[in-house]
C-alpha positions as CSV (number, residue, x, y, z in Angstrom):
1,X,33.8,43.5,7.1
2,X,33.8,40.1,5.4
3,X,35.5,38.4,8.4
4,X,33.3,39.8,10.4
5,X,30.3,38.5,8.5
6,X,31.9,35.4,8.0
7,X,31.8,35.3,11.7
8,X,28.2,36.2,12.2
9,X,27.0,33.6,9.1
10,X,29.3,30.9,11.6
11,X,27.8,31.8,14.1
12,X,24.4,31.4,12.9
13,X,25.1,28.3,11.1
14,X,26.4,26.6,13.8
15,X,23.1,27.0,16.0
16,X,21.0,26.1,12.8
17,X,22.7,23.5,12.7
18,X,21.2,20.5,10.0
19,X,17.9,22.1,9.8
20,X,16.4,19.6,12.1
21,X,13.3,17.8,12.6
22,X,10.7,19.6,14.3
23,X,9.4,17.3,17.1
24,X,8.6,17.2,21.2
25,X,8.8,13.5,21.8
26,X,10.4,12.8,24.8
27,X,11.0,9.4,23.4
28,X,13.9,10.9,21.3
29,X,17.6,10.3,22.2
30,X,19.2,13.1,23.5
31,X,22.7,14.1,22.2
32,X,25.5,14.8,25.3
33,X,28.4,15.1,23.7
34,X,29.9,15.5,20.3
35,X,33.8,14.6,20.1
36,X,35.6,16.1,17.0
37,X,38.7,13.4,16.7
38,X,40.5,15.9,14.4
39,X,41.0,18.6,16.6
40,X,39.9,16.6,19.4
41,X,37.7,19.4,21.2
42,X,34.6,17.9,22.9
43,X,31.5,20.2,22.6
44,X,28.5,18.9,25.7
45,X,24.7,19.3,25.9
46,X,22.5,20.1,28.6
47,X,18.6,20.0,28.7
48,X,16.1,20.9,30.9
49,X,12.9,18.9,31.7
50,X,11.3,19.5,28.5
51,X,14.2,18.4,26.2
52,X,15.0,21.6,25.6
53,X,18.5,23.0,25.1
54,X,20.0,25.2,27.5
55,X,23.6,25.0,27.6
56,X,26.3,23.3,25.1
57,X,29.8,23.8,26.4
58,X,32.8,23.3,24.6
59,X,36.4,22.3,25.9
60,X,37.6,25.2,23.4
61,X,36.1,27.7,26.0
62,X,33.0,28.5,23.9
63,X,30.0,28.4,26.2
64,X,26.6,29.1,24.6
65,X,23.4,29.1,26.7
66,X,19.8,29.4,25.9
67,X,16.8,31.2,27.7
68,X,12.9,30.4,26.7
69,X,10.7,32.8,27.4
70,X,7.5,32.6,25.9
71,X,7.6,32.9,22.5
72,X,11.1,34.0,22.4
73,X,14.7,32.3,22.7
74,X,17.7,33.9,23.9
75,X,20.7,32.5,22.9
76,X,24.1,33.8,24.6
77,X,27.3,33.1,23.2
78,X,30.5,33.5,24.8
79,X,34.2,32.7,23.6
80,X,36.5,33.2,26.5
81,X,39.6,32.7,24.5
82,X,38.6,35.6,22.2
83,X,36.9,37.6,24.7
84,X,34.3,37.6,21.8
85,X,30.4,37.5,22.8
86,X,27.0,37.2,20.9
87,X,23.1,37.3,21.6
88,X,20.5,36.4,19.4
89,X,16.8,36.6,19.8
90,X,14.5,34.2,18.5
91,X,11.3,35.3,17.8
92,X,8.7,31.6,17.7
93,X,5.6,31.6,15.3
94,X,2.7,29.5,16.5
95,X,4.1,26.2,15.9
96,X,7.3,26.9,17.8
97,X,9.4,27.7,15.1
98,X,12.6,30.6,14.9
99,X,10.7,32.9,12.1
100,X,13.6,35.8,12.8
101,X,16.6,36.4,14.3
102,X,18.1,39.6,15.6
103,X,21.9,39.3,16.6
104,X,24.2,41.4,18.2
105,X,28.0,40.7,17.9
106,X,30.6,43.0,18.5
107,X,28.3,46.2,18.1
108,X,27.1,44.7,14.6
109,X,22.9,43.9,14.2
110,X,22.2,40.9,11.8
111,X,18.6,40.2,11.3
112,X,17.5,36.7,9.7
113,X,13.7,36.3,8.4
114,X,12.8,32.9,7.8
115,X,10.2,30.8,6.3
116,X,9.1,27.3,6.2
117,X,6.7,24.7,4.3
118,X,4.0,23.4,5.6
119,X,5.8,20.4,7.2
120,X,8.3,22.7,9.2
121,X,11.3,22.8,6.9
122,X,13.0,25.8,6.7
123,X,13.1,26.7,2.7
124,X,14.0,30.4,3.0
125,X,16.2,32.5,4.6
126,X,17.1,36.7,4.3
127,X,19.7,38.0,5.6
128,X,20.6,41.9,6.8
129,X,23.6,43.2,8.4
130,X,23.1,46.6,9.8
131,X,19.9,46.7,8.2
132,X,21.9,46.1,4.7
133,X,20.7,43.5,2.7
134,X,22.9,40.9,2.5
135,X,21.2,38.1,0.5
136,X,18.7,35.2,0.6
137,X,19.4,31.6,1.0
138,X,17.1,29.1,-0.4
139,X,16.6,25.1,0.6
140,X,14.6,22.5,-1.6
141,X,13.1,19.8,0.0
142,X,11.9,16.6,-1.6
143,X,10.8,13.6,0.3
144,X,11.5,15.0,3.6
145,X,15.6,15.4,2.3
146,X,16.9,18.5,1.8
147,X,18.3,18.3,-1.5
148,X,19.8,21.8,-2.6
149,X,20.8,25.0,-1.0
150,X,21.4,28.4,-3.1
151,X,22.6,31.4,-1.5
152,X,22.0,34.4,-3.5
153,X,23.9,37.8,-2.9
154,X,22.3,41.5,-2.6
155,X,22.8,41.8,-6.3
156,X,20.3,39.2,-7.0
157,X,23.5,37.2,-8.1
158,X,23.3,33.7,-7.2
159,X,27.1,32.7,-5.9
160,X,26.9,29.5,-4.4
161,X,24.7,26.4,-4.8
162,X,25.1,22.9,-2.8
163,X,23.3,19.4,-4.0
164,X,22.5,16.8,-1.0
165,X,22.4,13.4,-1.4
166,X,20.9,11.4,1.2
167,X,20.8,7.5,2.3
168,X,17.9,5.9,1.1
169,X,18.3,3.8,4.0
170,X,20.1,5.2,7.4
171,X,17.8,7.2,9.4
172,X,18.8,10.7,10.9
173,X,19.2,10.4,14.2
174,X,21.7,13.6,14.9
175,X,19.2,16.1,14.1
176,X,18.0,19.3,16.3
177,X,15.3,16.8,18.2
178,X,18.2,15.2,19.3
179,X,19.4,18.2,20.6
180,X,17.0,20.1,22.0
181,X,16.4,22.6,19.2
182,X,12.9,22.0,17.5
183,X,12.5,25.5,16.9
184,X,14.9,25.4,13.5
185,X,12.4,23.5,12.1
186,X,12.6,19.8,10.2
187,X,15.8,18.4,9.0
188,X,16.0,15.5,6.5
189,X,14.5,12.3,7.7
190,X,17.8,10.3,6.3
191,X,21.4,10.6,6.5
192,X,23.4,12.9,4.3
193,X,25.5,10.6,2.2
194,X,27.0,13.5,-0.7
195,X,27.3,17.0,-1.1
196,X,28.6,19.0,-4.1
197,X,29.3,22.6,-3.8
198,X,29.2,24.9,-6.9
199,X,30.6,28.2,-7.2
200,X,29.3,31.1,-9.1
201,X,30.8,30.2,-12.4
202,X,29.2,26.7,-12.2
203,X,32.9,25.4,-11.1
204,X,33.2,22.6,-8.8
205,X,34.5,23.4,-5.4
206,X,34.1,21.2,-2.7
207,X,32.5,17.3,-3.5
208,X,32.3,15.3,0.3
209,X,31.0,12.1,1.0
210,X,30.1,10.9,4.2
211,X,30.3,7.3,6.1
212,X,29.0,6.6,9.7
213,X,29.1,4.2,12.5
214,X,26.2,3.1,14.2
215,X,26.0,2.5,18.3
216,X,23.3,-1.1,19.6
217,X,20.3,1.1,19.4
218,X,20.8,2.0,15.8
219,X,22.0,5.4,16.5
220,X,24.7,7.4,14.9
221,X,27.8,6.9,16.9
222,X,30.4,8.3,14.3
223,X,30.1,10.6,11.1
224,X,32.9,10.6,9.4
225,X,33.4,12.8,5.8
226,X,36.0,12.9,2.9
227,X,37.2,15.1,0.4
228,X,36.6,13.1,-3.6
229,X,40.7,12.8,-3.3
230,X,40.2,10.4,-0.2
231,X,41.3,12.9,2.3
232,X,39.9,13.3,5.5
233,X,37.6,16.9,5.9
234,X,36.1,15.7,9.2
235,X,35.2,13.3,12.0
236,X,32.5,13.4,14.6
237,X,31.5,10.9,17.0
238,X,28.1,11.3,19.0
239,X,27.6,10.0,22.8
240,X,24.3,9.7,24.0
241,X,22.1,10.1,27.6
């Protein structure tokens, strides 16, 4: 059961992605591909006419697609290499924004109720697994940069706790907006530059800092993050249509 919800909080992660901007500018740069040059898979972006996301295909066979339809977005998953497939339903408040989510996966039902501030960001977030509570995650925002998350389990027992630190400096320009997906809300204005992650008996466990590249237009061509010991934990680079 904990792989499996390990899974399922992937999953969900994944398409929440860096709890973007919320924004319907057509001015915005439009992501088509991300390149990860440490496993070298290559995940690809499609829109339609409204910037909106509709597919993002991966060369590891994943294929995810996503459906509007009114105030709703379906999103399908599908991993051909596992034979593995998802579908979540977003259900859109009135300012276009994912306030739940009910997932199927594998003949599990995970339901996510949100919440958000007044400028969009999403600061709360409960989560049920076969109508179990699982826990609530929580996201403080100051200055328009998220600057902590803390996750706390069904026993009211927080277990995990991450601090941000952002750029003053380096815009965001790999947000949601940039890929189509304004309905998770804001995302911090600037770039991440830190993140500590604590564990539930205040130990350190994870401390990454992150560098990045810039393209001619001042857009994020590379992201690039390392462990505090210098090692390499990932590397992104970001094409643009």
């Amino acid at each position: 059961m904990n792989r499996l919800l390990s899974t399922i909080l992937l999953i969900f992660l994944v398409v929440v992605s860096s709890f973007q901007r919320h924004s319907t500018s057509s001015k915005i740069s439009k992501i088509k591909e991300v390149v990860n040059l440490k496993t070298g898979s290559t995940s690809t972006y499609g829109y339609d006419k409204s910037g909106r996301l509709v597919n993002m295909l991966s060369t590891l066979g994943n294929n995810t697609r996503y459906e509007y339809w009114g105030n709703r977005v379906i999103i399908k998953f599908n991993d051909s290499g596992s034979l593995k497939y998802a579908i979540d339903t977003l259900l859109l408040n009135g300012k276009g924004l994912a306030e739940s989510r009910l997932g199927h996966f594998n003949g599990v039902v995970a339901v996510d109720n949100n919440v958000y501030d007044g400028k969009g960001f999403l600061v709360q977030n409960r989560f049920y697994l076969n109508q179990v509570y699982m826990g609530t995650t929580n996201w403080t925002i100051i200055n328009d940069n998220k600057k902590m998350y803390a996750f706390t389990d069904e026993k009211r027992k927080q277990v995990s706790t991450i601090y941000y630190e952002c750029y003053p400096d380096k815009a965001n320009t790999i947000g949601n907006e940039n890929m189509g997906m304004t309905f998770w809300g804001s995302s911090s204005k600037n770039l991440l530059k830190k993140s500590v992650s604590i564990g539930p008996k205040n130990d350190t466990l994870l401390v990454l800092q992150y560098q990045y590249r810039f393209d001619n237009k001042g857009r994020v061509s590379q992201k690039v993050s390392y462990k505090q010991s210098g090692t390499l934990e990932d590397s992104l680079s970001y094409n643009y249509y």
